[in-house]
C-alpha positions as CSV (number, residue, x, y, z in Angstrom):
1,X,6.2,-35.1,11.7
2,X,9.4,-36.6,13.7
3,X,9.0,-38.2,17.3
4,X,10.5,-35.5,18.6
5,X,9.0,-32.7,16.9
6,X,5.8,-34.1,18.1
7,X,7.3,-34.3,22.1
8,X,9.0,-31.2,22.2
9,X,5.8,-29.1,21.9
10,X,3.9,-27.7,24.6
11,X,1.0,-26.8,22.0
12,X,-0.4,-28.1,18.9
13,X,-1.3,-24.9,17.5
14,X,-1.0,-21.3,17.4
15,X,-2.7,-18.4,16.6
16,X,-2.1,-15.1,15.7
17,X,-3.7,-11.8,16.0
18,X,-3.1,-9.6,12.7
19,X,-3.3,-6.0,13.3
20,X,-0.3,-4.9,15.5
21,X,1.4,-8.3,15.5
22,X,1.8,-9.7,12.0
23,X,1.7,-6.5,10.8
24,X,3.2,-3.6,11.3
25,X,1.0,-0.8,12.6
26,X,3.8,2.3,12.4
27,X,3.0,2.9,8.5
28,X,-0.7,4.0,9.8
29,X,1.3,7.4,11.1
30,X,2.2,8.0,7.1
31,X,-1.2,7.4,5.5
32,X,-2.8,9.5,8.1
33,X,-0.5,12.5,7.4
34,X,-2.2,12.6,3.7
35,X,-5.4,13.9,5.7
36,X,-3.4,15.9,8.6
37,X,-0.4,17.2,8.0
38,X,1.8,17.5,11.0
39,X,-0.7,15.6,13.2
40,X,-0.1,11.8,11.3
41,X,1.1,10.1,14.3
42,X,-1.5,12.0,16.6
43,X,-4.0,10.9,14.3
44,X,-2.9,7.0,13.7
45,X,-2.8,6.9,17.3
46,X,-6.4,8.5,18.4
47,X,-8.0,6.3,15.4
48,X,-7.0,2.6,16.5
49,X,-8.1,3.6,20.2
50,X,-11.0,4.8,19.3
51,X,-11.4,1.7,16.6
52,X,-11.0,-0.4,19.3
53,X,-13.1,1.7,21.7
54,X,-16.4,1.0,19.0
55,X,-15.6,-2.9,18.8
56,X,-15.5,-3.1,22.3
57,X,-18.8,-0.9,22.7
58,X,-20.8,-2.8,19.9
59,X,-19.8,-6.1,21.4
60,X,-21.2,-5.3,25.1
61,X,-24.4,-3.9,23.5
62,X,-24.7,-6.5,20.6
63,X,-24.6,-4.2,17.6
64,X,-22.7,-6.1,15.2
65,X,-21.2,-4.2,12.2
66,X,-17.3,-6.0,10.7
67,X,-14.6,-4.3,11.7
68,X,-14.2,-2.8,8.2
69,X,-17.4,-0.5,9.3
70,X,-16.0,-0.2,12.6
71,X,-12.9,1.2,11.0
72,X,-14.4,3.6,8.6
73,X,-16.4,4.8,11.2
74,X,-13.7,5.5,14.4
75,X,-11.7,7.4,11.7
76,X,-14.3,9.7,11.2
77,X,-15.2,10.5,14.8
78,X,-11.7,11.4,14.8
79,X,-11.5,13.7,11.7
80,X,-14.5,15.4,13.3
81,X,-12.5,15.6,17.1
82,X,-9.7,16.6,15.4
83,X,-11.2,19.4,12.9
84,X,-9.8,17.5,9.7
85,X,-11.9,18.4,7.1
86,X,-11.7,15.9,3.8
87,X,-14.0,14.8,1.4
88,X,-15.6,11.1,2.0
89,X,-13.4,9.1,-1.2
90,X,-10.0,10.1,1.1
91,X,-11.8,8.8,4.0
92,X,-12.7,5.7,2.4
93,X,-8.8,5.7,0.9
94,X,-7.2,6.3,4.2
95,X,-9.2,3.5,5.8
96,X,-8.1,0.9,3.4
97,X,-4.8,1.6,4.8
98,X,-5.4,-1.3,7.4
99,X,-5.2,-3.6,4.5
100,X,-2.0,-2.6,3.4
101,X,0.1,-2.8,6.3
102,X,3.4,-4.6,6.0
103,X,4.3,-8.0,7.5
104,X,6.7,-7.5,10.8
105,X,10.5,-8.9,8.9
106,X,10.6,-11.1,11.9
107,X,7.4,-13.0,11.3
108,X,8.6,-15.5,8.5
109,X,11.3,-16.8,10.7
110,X,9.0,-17.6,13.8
111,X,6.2,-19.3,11.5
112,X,9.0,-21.7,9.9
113,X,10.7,-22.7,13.1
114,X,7.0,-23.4,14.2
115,X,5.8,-25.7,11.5
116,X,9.5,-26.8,11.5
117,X,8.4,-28.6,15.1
118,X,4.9,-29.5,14.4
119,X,2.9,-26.8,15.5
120,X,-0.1,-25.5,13.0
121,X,-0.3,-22.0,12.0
122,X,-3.4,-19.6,12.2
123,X,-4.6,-16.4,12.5
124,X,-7.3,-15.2,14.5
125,X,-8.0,-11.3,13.9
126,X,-11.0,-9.0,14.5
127,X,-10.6,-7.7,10.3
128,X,-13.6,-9.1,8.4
129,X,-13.5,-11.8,6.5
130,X,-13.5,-9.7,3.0
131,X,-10.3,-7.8,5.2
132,X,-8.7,-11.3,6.1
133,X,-8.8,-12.5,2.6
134,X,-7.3,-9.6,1.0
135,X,-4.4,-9.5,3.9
136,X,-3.6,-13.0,3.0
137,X,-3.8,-13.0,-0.7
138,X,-1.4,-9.9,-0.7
139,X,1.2,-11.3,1.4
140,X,1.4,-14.8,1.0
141,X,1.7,-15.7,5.0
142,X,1.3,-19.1,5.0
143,X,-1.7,-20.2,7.1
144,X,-3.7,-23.2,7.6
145,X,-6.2,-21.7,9.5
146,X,-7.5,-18.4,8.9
147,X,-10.2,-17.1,11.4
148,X,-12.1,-14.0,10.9
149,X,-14.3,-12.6,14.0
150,X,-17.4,-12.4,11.7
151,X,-18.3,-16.0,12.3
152,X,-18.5,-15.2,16.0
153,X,-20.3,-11.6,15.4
154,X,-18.8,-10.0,18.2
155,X,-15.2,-8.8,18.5
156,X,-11.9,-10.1,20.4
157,X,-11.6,-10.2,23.6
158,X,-14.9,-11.9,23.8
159,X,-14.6,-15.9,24.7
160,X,-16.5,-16.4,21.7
161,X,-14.1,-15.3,19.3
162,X,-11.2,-17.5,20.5
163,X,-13.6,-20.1,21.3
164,X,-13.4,-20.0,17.4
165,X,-9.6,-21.6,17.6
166,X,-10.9,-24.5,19.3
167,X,-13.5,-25.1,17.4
168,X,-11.3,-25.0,14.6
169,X,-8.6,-27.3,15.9
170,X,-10.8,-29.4,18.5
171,X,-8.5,-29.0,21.1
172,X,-9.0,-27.3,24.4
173,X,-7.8,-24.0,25.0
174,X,-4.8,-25.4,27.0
175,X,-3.2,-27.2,24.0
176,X,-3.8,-23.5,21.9
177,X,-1.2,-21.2,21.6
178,X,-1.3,-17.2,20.9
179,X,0.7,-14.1,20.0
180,X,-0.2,-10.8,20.3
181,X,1.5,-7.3,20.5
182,X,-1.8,-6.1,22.4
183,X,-2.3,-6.1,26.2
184,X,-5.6,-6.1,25.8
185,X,-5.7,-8.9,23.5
186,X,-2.8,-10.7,25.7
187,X,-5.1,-10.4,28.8
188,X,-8.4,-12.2,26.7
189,X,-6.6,-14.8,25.4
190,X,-4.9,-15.4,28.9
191,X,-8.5,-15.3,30.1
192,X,-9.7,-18.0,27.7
193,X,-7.0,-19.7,28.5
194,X,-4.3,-20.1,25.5
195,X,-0.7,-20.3,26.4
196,X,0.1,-16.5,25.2
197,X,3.3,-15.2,24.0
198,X,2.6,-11.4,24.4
199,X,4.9,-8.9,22.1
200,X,4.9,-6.5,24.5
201,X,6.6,-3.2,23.2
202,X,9.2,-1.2,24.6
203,X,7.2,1.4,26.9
204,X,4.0,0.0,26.0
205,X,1.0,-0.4,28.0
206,X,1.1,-2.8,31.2
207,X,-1.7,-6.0,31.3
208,X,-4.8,-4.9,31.9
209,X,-6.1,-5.3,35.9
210,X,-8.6,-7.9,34.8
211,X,-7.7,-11.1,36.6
212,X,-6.5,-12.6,34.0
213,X,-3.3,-15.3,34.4
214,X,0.4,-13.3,33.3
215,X,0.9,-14.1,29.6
216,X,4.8,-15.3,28.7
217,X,6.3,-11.9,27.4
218,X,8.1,-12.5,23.8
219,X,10.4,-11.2,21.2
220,X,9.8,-12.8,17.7
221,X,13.5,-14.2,18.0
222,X,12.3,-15.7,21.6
223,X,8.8,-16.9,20.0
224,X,9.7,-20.1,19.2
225,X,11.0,-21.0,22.1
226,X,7.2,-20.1,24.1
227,X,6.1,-23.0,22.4
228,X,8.5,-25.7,21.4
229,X,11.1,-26.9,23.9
230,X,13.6,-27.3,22.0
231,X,13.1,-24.4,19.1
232,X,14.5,-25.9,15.2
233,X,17.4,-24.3,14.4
């Protein structure tokens, strides 16, 4: 690492969320239309809310299952609101989907100019470890730090899942960056207090109300810059 790499930093690290920010969530409308026809995107949609809905609730009332349970289960509260009717080996099928998504074309560009200026690379996702592994064996994304919410038992944005970056590093949450394409996410982080590049999407939701400090809102070209001062290249 150069003397300037090293001075030209405002964090040491950064972290990642996975699902909706290194990869791509849009292929989620396909997959579902193999179960409902005509109502893919509606489907997609109504099944990572109310995903996200169950992690939240089993955190609050401390009854831990991995997010691959979590999954398999939101989809089929959502086949049952819905009226989709399909046997339980599609199910099963349809919510492996998660661990197929496709990496975002932008993301190898933004981890190189990263590393290129001394900052270590991680991800910090709610997907189970067994989820994590299987992600990262598939698509190569370079990592040196690969956290899984399982070790924490509860689900982001709990403190104690990105208290898991800290750990991991032993560096305060101010010398800790993260990237998210979720407000939700974008507003825990903030909370914990990372430096938070939020990929906030064209028309998407607002930051929650929660009191937590503004994250720095990011393109993947602009990521870079977030965290080094003087981006490489």
């Amino acid at each position: 690492m150069t003397v300037e790499a090293a001075t030209s930093r405002s964090v040491d690290a950064v972290f990642f969320d996975l699902f909706g920010t290194l990869l791509s969530l849009r292929p989620l409308d396909d997959a579902c239309e193999t179960l409902a026809p005509g109502r893919g995107a509606e489907l997609a949609a109504r099944w990572r809310s109310r995903q996200l809905e169950l992690s939240w609730l089993r955190t609050a009332m401390e009854r831990w299952v991995d997010f691959d349970e979590v999954t398999l289960d939101a989809l089929g509260a959502v086949l049952r609101e819905l009226g989709v009717r399909a046997d339980k080996d599609a199910v099963a099928r349809l919510a492996g989907a998660f661990r197929e998504l496709p990496v975002h074309p932008e993301v190898t560009g933004a981890l190189e100019q990263l590393r290129d200026g001394g900052v270590t690379i991680g991800i910090l996702t709610n997907a189970s470890r067994a989820a994590l592994d299987a992600v990262l064996a598939r698509t190569g994304l370079p990592m040196e730090h690969a956290l899984s919410v399982d070790a924490a038992r509860r689900f982001k944005p709990s403190p104690a899942v990105y208290a898991l970056a800290t750990a991991a590093m032993g560096l305060p949450p101010e010398r800790i960056g993260f990237v998210t394409g979720n407000a939700w996410d974008a507003a825990g982080s903030s909370a914990f207090g990372f430096r938070v590049a939020w990929l906030r999407a064209e028309g998407g939701p607002s930051l929650p109300p929660v009191g937590a400090p503004d994250p720095i809102e990011a393109t993947w070209e602009t990521l870079p810059g977030v965290f080094l001062e003087h981006p490489i290249g």
